[in-house]
PAVO-455211 format. One record per residue: x, y, z of N, C-alpha, C in turn. Coordinates in pm, whole numbers, plus 50000, padded with zeros to 5 digits. Example, Ala and Ser with C-alpha at 12.3 -4.5 7.8 and 13.67 -1.06 7.14 Angstrom:
2
513194943150780512304955050780513204967050780/512854977550708513674989450714512905000350787/
This chain:
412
500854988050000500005000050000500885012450000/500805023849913501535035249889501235041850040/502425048450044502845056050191502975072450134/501875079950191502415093950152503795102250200/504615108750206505715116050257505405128850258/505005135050365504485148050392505665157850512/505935171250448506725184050519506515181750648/507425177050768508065178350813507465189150914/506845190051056506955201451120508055197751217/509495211651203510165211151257510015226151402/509685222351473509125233651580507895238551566/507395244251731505765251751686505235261551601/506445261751578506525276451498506465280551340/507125268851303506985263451156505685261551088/505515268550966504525268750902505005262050738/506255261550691506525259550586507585254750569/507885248150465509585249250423509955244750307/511295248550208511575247150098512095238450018/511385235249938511965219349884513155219549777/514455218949857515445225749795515965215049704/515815201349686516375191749593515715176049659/515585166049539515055151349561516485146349541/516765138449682517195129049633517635117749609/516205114149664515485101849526514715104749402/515015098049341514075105249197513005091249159/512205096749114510915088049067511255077749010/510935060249074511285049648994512745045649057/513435050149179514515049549238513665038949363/514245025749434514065026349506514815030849656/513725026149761514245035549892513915026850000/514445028350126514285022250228514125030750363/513325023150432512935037150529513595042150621/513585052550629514865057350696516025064550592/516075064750429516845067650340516415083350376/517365086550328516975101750266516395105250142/514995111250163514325115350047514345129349964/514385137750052515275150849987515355159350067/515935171450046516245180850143515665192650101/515185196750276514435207250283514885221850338/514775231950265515385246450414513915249450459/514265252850600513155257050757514015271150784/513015277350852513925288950965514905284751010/515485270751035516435265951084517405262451035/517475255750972518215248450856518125239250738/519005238050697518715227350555518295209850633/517865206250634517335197250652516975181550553/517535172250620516965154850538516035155450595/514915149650472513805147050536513955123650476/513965117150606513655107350548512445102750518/512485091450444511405082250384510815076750522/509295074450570508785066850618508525055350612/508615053950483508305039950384509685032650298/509635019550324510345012750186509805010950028/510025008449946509725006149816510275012049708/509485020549641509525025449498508995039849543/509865048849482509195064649491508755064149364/507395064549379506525066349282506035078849235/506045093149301505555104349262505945114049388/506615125849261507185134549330505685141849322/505205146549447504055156849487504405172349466/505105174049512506065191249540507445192549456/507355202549402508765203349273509605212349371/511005206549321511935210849362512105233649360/512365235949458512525253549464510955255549491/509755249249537508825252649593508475254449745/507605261749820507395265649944505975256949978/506585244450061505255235250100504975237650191/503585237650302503105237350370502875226350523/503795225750611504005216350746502795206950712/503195193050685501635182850653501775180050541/502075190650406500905188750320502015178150261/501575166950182501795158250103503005160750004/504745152449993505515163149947506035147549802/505555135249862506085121749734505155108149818/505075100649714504665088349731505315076149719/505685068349836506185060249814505635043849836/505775035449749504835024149724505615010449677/504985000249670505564987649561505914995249440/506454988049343506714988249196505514988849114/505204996449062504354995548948502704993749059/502684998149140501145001149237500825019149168/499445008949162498885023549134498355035549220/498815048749145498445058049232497095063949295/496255064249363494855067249408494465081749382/493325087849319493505098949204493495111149328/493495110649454493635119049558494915122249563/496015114349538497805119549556498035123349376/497265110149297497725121249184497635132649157/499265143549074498755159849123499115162348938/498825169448885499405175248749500925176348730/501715171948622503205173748647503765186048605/504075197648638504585207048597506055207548595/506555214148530507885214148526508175230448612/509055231848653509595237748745509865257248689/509955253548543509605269648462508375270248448/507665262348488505955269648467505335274548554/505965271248653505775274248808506005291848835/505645302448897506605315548920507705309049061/509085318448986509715318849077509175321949237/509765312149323509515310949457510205321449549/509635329949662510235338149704511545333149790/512745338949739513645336549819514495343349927/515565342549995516245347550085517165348750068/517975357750045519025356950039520515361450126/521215356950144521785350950299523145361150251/523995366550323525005370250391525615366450499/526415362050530526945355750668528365363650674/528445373150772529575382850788529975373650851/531005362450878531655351250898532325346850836/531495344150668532305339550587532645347450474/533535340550364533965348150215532735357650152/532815371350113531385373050026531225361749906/532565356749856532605348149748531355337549764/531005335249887530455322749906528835323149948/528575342149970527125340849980526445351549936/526865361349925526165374749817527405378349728/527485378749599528335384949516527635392149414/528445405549391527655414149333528265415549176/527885408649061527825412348935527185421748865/527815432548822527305438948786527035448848850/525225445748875524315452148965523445443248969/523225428248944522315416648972523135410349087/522525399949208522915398149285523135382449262/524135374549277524125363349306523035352749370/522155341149393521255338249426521695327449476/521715317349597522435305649566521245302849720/521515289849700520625277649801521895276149936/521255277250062521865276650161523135263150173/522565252550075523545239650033524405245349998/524345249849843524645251949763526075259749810/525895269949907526835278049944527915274550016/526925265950110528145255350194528855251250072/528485235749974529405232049902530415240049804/529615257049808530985261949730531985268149787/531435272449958532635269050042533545263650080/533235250950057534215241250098535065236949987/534435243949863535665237949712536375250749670/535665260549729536415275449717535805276149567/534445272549545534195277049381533405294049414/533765299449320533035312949247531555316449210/530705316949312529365312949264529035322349145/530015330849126529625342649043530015336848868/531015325148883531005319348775530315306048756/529265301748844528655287948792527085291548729/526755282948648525765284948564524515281448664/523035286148689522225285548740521015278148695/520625268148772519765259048693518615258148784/518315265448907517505265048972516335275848973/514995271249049513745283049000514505297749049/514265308048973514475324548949515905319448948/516575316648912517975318748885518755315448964/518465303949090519035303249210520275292649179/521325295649237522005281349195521675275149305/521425260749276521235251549393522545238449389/522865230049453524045217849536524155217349383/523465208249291524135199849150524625212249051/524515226249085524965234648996526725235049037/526765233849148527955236149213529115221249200/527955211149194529035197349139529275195249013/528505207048944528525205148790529525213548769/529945228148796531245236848775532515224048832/532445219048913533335208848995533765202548895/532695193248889533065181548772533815186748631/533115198348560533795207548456535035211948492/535735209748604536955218648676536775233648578/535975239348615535465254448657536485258748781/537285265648772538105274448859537485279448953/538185275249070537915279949227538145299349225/537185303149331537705318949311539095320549376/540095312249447541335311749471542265311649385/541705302349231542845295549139544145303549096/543625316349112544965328949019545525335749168/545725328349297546245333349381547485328049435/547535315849385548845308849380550555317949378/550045320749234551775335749236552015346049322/550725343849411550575354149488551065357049613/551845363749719552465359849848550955355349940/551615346950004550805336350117549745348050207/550765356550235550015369050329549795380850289/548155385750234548305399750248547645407550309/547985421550324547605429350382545835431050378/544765430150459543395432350482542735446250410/541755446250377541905455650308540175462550395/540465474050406539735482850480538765490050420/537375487350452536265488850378535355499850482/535275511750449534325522350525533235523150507/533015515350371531095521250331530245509550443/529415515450415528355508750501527705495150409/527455489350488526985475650467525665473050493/524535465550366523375464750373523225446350384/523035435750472523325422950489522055417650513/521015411550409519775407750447519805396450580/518975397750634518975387550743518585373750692/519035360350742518525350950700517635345750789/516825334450708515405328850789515505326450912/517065317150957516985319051080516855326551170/517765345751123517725347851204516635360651228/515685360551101514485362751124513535351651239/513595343351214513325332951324513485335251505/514595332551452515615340251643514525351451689/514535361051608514395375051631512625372451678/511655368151577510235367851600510115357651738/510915349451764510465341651875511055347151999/512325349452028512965361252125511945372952163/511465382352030510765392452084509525386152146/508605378952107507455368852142507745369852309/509045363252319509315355952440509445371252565/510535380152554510455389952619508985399352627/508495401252545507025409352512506205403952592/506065388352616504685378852619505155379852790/506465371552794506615363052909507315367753025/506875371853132507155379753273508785373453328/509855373453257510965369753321511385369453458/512015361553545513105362353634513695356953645/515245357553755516365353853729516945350553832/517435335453881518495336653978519395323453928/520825337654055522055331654002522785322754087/523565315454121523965307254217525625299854132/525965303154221527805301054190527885286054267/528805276654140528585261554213530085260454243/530345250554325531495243154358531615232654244/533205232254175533445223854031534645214054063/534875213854189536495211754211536215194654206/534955190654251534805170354261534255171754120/533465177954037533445174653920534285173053803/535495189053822536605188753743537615170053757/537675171553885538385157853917538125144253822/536675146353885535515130653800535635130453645/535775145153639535725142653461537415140953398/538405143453488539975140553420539995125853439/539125120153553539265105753591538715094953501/537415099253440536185096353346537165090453197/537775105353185538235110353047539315095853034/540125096353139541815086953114541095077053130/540145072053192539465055853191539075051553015/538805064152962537945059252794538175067552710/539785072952687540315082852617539415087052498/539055080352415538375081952307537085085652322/536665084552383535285091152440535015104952545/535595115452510535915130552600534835132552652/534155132652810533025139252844533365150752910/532185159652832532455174652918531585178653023/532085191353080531695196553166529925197453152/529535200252993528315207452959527955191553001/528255176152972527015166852978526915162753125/527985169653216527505168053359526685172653398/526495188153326525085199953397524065193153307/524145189653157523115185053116521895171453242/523415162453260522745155053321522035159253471/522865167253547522785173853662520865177353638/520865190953540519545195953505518435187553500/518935174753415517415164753371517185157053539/517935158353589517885149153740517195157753876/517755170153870517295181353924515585183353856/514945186053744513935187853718512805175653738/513455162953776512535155553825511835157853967/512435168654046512135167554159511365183254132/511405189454045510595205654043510045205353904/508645194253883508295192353755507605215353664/507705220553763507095229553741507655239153637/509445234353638510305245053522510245229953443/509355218853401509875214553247507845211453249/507785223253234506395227853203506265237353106/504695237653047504255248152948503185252553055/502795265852975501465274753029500925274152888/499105267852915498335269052835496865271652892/496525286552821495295289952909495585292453049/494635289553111494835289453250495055275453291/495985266453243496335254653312497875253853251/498475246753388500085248953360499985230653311/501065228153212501395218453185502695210253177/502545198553295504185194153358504235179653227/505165186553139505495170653112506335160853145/505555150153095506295139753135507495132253157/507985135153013509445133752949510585147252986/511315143852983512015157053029513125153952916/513235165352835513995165852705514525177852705/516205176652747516605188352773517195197452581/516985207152621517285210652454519205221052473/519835215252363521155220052386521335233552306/521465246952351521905254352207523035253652148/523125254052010524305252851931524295266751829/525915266851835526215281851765526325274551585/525245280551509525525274751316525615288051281/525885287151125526485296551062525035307151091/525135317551081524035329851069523335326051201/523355321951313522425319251458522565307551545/521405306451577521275291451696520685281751677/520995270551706519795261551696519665251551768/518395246751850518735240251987518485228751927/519625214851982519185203951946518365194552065/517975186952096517265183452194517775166452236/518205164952354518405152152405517535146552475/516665139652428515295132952401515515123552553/514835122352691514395116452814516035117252850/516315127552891517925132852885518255124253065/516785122853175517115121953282517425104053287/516795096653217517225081353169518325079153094/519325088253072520545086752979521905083853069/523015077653039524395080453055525385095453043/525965094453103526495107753074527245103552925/527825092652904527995086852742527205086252640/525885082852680525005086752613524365099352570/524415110952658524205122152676525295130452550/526385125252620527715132252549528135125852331/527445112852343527335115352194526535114952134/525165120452200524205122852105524175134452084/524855148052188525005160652180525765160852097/527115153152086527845159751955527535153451814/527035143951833526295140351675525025148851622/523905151251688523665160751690524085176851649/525075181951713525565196551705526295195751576/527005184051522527695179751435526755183551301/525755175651284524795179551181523865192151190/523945198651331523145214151322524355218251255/525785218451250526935229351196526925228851031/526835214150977526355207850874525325213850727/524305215650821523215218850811522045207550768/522805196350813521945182350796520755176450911/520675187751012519675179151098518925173451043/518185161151116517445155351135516265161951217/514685155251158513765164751217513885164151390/514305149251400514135148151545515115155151633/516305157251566517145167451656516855174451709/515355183351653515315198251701514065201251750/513435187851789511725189351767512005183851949/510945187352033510365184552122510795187552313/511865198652293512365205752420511655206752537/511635206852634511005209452739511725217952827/513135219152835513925227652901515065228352836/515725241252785516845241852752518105249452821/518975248852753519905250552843520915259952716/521745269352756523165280652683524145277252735/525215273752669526525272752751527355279152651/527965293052711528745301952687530435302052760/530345289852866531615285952884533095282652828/532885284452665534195283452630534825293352557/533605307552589534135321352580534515326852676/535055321252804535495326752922534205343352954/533205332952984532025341953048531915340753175/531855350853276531515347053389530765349953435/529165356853351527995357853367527145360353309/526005355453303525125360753165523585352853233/522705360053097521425357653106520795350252985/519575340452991519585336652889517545335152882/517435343252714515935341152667514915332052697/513975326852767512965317252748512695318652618/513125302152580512485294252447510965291252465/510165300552431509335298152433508635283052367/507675276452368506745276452495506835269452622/508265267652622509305262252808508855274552922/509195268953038509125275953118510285278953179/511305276553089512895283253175513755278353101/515055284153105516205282953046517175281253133/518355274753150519405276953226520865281953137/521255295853197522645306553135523765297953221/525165289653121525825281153183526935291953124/527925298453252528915301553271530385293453279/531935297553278532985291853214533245287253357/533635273653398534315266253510535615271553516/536095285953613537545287053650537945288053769/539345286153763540135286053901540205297753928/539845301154057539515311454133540055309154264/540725324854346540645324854507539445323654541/539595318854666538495313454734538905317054887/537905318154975538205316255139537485303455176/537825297955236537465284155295538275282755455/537415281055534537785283255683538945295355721/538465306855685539245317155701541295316155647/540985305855520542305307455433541835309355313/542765313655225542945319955075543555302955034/542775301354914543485289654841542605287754709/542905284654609542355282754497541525269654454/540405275354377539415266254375538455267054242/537735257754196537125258354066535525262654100/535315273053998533995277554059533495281853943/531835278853906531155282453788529765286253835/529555298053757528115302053764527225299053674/526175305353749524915294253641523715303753669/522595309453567521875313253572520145309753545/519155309453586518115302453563517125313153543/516785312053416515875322653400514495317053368/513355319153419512075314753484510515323853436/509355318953389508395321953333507745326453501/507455339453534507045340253664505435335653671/504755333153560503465326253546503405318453600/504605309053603504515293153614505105290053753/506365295653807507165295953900507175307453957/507675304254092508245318054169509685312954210/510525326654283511545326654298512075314254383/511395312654482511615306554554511785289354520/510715286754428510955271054361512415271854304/512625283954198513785281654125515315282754225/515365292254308515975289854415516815272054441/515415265754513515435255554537516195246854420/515345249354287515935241654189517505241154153/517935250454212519445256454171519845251154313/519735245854414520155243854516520365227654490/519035221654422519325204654370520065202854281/520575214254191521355213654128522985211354157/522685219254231524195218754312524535206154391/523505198354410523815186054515524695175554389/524345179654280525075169554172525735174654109/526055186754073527305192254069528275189854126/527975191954227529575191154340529305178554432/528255172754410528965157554383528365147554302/529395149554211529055143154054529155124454116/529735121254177529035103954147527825097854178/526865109654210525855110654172524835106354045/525685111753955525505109853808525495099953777/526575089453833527185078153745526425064553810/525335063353901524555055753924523385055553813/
């Protein structure tokens, strides 16, 4: 029996997303779990897999179109099963279509070569893929031919200059000395924002506007955790656990006992869920994007620690998976490896708190009226006052600390 393949809602927030390339193509088979094609969200480029094994029998949604969270995007079935005249759709080809509204991205991070270049006075157009892969080959998007709707180049335009060995925008720099001088630019700069971080921005303001903030801070003792984790580390070299999957774990263990911060507010009834799925933020090109470690308080700190970096691995990518990013209940910032030693951090909305994770350093300390040095990290908890008062979160930051500073806690 044919299996429909329908867009993907990646967050509450998502209403759409762009069907940037198949790839499987019609009459290919697939297995479930394959990758069927890739999509851009406010978030990122995205695999969407197959639900189904068989035969992709009908592409629903053409490639460079804007589908709708749900709506029906391919069909996948036996060989030669027929289609039911409800999924059959008309086949258009992709110029009959109007160009699809696009975005077009700047990332003051990277080369302009690689994401707005200005010919002429027409602007370069390229697919968030697309840009990555001509990043990484150092190609010229300003010299590859464009085969995508309104003129966009999309990924196979960029393996097609490749394959042609089409010259990298580096190629004539060779004769050139290794180092030169930077070159100093005064005019002002006009840098469209991208979806994400139109995204960021509409849910942030949402969140401050809507939601009655507060904040408390509490400085932990790190000195039995620093220990546990050099001890951890030399037991299973190849496997590095950090500081972040101790608080991760610390947090999901701590919120079992104060179901009230891995809650939503709906209406007038607060809602404690069940699962406690702590969500990680990760820094990607142009913003953030939280990945989520799914019943984080039933995990290993090994477990914890490589699903976060497989995970963060494909948010940098831009390959998440839907499930990476879908289903948070509490998240967590860790700004610790910018030597921060305090900060505040946004409710992700529709959570009821966030925790701001500060840099673990050696610090003076007094301890029974002597000076001696000691590891000390702050931590901030910022709280929906709808849902909580000070005093719970207080507390919560106080259970926190019981497994912090003493981490073999954890390892039961």
């Amino acid at each position: 029996m044919a299996t429909t393949i329908t867009m993907p809602k990646l967050g509450f927030d998502m209403a759409e997303g762009l069907l940037v390339r198949w790839v499987k193509q019609v009459g290919e088979s697939i297995n479930k779990g394959d990758v069927l094609a890739e999509i851009e969200t406010d978030k990122a480029t995205v695999e969407v897999e197959s639900s189904a094994s068989g035969v992709v029998l009908q592409h629903i949604a053409e490639q460079g179109t804007m589908v709708p969270v749900n709506a029906a995007i391919a069909v996948v079935g036996a060989a030669g099963e027929v289609i039911s005249e409800q999924l059959s759709v008309s086949s258009k080809s992709v110029d009959e279509k109007p160009a699809p509204q696009t975005t077009l991205e700047v990332d003051s991070a990277k080369p302009l070569t690689s994401s707005l270049l200005e010919v002429g006075s027409a602007p370069v157009k390229a697919s968030p893929l697309a840009k990555k892969v001509a990043r990484e080959n150092k190609v010229d998007l300003a010299h590859v031919q464009a085969t995508g709707p309104g003129g966009r180049i999309v990924r196979k335009d960029i393996e097609a200059a490749l394959s042609s060995n089409q010259l990298s925008v580096n190629s004539n720099q060779s004769a050139q000395p290794s180092y030169q001088l930077p070159i100093t630019n005064y005019e002002n700069q006009v840098i469209q924002t991208t979806k994400l971080r139109q995204a960021i921005g509409r849910r942030l303001v949402e969140s401050k506007t809507t939601i009655p903030h507060f904040y408390v801070t509490r400085e932990f003792k790190m000195d039995a955790l620093m220990e546990m984790r050099k001890q951890v580390n030399a037991y299973v070299p190849d496997e590095k656990i950090s500081v972040n999957d101790f608080i991760l774990k610390g947090v999901a263990a701590s919120l079992r006992q104060f179901p009230n911060l891995n809650a939503t507010l709906k209406g007038a009834e607060i809602i404690r869920y069940g699962n406690i799925n702590v969500g990680v933020a990760v820094t990607v090109p142009g913003g953030l994007m939280t990945v989520v470690v799914k019943n984080t308080d039933q995990k290993t700190l090994r477990q914890i620690s490589g699903e976060v970096k497989t995970m963060a691995g494909r948010a940098r990518e831009g390959k998440v998976k839907p499930d990476d990013v879908d289903g948070s209940t509490f998240s967590t910032s860790n700004l610790g490896m910018y030597d921060v030693d305090e900060f505040i951090a946004i409710i992700n909305p529709p959570e009821a708190a966030i925790l701001a994770i500060s840099s673990a350093k050696e610090t003076p300390i007094v301890e029974g009226g002597e000076i001696k040095i000691g590891w000390r990290m702050k931590a901030t908890i910022s709280v929906d006052h709808r849902i909580s008062d000070g005093a719970e979160a207080a507390q919560f930051m106080q259970a926190l600390a019981e497994y912090l500073e003493n981490p073999v806690r954890m390892l039961a």
